[in-house]
ZAMARGU-4260 file (C-alpha; in steps of 0.2 Angstrom, whole numbers, plus 5000, padded with zeros to 4 digits):
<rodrens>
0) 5076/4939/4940 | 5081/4950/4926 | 5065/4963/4929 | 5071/4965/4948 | 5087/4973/4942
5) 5076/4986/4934 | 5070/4993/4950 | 5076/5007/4960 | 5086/5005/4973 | 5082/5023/4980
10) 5067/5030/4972 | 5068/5047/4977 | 5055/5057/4987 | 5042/5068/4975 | 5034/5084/4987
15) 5018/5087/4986 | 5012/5101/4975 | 4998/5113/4978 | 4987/5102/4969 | 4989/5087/4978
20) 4989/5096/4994 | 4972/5105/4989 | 4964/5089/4986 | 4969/5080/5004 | 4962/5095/5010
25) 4944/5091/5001 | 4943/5073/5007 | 4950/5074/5025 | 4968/5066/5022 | 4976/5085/5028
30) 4972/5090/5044 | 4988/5101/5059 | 4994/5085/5067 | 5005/5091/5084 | 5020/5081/5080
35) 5032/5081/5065 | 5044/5068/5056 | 5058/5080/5059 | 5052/5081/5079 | 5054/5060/5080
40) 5074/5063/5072 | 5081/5071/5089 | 5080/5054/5098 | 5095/5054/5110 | 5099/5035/5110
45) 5094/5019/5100 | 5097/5000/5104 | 5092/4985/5090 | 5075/4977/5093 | 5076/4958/5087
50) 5062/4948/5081 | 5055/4933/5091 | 5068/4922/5084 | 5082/4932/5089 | 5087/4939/5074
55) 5089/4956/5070 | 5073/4967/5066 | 5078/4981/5054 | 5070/4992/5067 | 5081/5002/5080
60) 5070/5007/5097 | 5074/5025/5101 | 5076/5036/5118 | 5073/5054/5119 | 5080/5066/5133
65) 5069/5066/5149 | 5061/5085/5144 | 5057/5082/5128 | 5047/5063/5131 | 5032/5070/5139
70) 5027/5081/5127 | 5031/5069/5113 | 5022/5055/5119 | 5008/5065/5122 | 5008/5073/5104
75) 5009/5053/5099 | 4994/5048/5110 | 4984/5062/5101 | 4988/5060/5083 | 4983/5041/5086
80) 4966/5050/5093 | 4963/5059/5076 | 4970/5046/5064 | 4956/5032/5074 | 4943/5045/5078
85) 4937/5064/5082 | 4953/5068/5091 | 4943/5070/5105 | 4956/5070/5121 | 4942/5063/5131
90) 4953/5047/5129 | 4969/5052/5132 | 4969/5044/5151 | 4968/5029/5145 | 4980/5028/5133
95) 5002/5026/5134 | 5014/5025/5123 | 5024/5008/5124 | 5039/5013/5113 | 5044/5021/5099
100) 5056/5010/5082 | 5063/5017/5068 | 5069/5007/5052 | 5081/5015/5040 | 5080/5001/5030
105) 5070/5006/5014 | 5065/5022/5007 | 5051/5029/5019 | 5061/5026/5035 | 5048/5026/5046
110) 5045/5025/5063 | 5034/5014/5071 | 5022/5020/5088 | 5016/5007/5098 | 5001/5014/5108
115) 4992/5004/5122 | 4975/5005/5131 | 4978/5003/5149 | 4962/4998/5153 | 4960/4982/5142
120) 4980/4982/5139 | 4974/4980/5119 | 4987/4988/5109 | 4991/4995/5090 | 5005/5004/5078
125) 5004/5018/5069 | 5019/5024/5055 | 5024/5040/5055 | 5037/5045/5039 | 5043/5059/5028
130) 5029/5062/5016 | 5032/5058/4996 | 5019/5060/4982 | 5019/5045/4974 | 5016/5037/4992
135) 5004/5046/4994 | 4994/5041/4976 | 4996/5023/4980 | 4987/5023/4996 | 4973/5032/4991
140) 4972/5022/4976 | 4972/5008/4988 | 4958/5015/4998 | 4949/5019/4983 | 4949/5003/4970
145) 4955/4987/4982 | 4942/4980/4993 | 4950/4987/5009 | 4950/5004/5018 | 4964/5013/5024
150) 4967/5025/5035 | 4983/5039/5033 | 4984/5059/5036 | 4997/5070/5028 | 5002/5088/5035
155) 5016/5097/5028 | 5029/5084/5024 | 5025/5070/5036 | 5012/5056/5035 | 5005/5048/5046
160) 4998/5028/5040 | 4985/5016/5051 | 4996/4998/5054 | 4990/4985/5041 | 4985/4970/5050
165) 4990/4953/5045 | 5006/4943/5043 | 5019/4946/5032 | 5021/4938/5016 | 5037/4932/5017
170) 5034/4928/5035 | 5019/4916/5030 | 5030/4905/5018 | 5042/4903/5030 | 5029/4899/5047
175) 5013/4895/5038 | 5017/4888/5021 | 5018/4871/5025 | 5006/4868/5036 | 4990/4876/5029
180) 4975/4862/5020 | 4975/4859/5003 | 4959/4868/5003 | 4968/4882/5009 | 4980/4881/4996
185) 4967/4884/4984 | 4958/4897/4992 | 4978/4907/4992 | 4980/4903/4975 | 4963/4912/4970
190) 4969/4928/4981 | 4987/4927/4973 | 4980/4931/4955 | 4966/4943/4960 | 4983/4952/4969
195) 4991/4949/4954 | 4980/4959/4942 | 4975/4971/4955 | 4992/4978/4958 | 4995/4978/4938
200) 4979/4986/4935 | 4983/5001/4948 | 5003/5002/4942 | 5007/4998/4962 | 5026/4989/4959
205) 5038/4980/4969 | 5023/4969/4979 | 5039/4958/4984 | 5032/4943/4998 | 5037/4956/5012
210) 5029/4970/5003 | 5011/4964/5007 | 5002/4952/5022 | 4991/4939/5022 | 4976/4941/5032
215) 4964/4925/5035 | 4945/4929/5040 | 4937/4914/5052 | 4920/4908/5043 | 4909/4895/5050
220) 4918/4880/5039 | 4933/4888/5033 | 4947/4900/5032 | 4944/4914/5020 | 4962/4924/5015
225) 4965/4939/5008 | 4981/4949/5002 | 4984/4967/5007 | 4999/4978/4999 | 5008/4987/5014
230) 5020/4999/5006 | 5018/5010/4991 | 5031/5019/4987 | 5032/5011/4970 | 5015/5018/4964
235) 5018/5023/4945 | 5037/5024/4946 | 5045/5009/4937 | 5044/5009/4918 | 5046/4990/4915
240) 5029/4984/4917 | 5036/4966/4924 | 5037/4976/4940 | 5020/4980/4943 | 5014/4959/4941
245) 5019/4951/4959 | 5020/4934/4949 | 5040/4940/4941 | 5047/4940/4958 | 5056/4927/4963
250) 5052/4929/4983 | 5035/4925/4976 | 5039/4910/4968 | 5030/4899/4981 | 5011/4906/4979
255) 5015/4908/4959 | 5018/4889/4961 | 5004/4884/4971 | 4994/4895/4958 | 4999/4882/4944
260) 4995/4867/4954 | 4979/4870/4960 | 4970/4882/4949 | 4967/4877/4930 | 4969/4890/4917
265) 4951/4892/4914 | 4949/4896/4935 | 4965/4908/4932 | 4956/4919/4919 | 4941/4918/4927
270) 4947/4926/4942 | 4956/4941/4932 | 4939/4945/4925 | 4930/4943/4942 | 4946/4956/4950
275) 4946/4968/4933 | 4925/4968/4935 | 4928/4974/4953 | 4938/4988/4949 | 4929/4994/4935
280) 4913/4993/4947 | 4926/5005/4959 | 4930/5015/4945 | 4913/5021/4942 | 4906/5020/4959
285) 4921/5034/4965 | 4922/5043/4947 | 4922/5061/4955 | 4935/5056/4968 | 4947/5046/4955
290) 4944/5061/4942 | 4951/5072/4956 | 4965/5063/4959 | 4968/5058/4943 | 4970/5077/4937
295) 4983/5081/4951 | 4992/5066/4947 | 4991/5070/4931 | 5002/5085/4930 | 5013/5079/4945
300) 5031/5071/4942 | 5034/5057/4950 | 5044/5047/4940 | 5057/5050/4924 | 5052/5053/4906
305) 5062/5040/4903 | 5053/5028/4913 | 5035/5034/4907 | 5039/5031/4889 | 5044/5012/4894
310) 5030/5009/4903 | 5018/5018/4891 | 5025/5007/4876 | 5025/4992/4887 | 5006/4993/4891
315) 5004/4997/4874 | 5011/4980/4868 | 5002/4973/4882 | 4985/4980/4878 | 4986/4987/4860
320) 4976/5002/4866 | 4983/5016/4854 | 4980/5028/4868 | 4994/5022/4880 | 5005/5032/4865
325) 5000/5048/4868 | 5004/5050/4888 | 5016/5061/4893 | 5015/5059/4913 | 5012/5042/4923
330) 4995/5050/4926 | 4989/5051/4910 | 4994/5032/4910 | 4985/5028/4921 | 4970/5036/4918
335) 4973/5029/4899 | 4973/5012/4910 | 4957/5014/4919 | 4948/5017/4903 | 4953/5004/4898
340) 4946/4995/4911 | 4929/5003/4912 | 4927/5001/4894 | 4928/4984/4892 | 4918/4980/4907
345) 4905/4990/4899 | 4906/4980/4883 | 4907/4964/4890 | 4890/4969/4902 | 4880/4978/4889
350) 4865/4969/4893 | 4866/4974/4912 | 4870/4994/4908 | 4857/4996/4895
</rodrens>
């Protein structure tokens, strides 16, 4: 589509300023972690890991030399004990570390720890990358304003994220799609346009089908889904606002489809006022910790002045909200945004807030 030609290829890496750093301090997202990006770069050897069908992965599985993979493995084991818990060591017999990928496809580059309990043979990922500002925004706004948690650590210039559970979203069309009730369908459909406006809402772009999973929830007479975003290094970046709506992309096309033929117009709009209501109850439930954020994003750059000015005019064709005119930095947007937001919850709940 004409809007995907708009995105970056390589949106470049913003550090993080004193600001920023202070306030991951404050809220427990900074703590020493005992291994660094740049440590995980001096692997020795690699060889291509292929996915279950035998194609290849994207992900490379790396070696290290004999001295070194003691102590990395065990600097692994204990940041997965502080990401999940005290970083009490008390667990560290029990624990191994499986292997080690890395993926240079896309901008973070991550690698990918698999870490196994040995007693129960239960196992779990944690991403390690080089850290970027703008990453960093979009998962704290996504810990903060969408209805799941996430855990991540920064120190220095690496970060450290929890593994999003769930199944891709390109990987459900293609193993899932056809074969899911027409009751599940429906209940898809009502997740795709609460996605839809959530990522709008927050400026989180590039929510492509392999960007976010789909994670079903078991209740006594049906299956529940919801969609979680899994990468976020387009947080406030793009300037074309098409990109921050998961409904322009064509490798969304299915569940924009299945929106149209089993949800009316009146249950579309319904479903945005339900999402946009949940935020703004968000907004003001966290003020103190989106204020804070808010003011280091506010005098951060983490995007072009060219591309702030398209998106502050975009939003202010979109919404007609004269403030949008006056923002000088993608934080002030998206303050200007949240407002927004806020406001016209308030108005339309007047009776509840008075």
């Amino acid at each position: 589509m004409e809007e995907q030609k708009l995105i970056s290829q390589k949106k470049p890496a913003y550090p993080i300023n004193d600001k920023l750093s202070a306030y991951l301090k404050e809220y427990d997202r900074s703590i020493k972690i005992p291994v660094s990006y740049d440590d995980l770069l001096r692997f020795t050897d690699a060889i291509v890991v292929y996915d279950k069908n035998g194609e290849d992965s994207l992900w490379v599985r790396v070696y290290y030399a004999e001295y070194e993979r003691d102590e990395i493995d065990l600097s692994l084991m204990l940041m997965y004990l502080i990401l999940h818990g005290d970083g009490s060591e008390d667990s560290l017999p029990y624990l191994t570390v499986d292997a080690i990928d890395y993926c240079t496809f896309g901008n973070s580059k991550p690698f990918r720890v698999k870490v196994r309990n040995i007693l129960n043979d239960n196992h779990t990922y944690l991403y390690i990358k080089k850290a970027d500002a703008s990453r960093i925004y979009g998962l704290e706004l996504e810990h903060i304003l969408s209805p799941n948690n996430i855990n991540f650590l920064v120190y220095e210039d690496t970060l450290i994220e929890e593994h999003v559970l769930g199944i891709p979203g390109d990987q459900f069309l293609v193993e899932n799609f056809k074969t899911i009730s027409e009751g599940s369908k429906k209940r898809i459909s009502k997740e795709f346009v609460k996605f839809n406006e959530r990522c709008m809402i927050r400026l989180l772009g590039d929510m492509r089908s392999y960007n976010y999973v789909i994670v079903a929830s078991y209740d006594f007479d049906q299956v529940e889904y919801r969609i979680r975003a899994m990468d976020f290094d387009q947080q406030s970046f793009e300037g074309n606002l098409k990109v921050y709506f998961p409904q322009y992309f064509k490798e969304n096309y299915p569940f924009v489809k299945m929106v149209s033929e089993n949800l009316q117009n009146e249950s579309i709009e319904q479903y945005k006022r339900e999402e946009r209501s949940a935020i703004a109850r968000r907004l003001r439930g966290s003020q103190e910790r989106v204020n804070d954020l808010l003011a280091c994003m506010k005098e951060d750059r983490i995007s072009t002045p060219e591309k702030v000015e398209q998106l502050k005019m975009d939003l202010y064709d979109y919404t007609l909200d004269k403030h949008f005119k006056k923002c000088k930095t993608m934080g002030e947007i998206l303050r200007v945004a949240f407002n927004f937001v806020t406001r016209n919850y308030e108005n339309v709940n007047t009776y509840i807030i008075r």
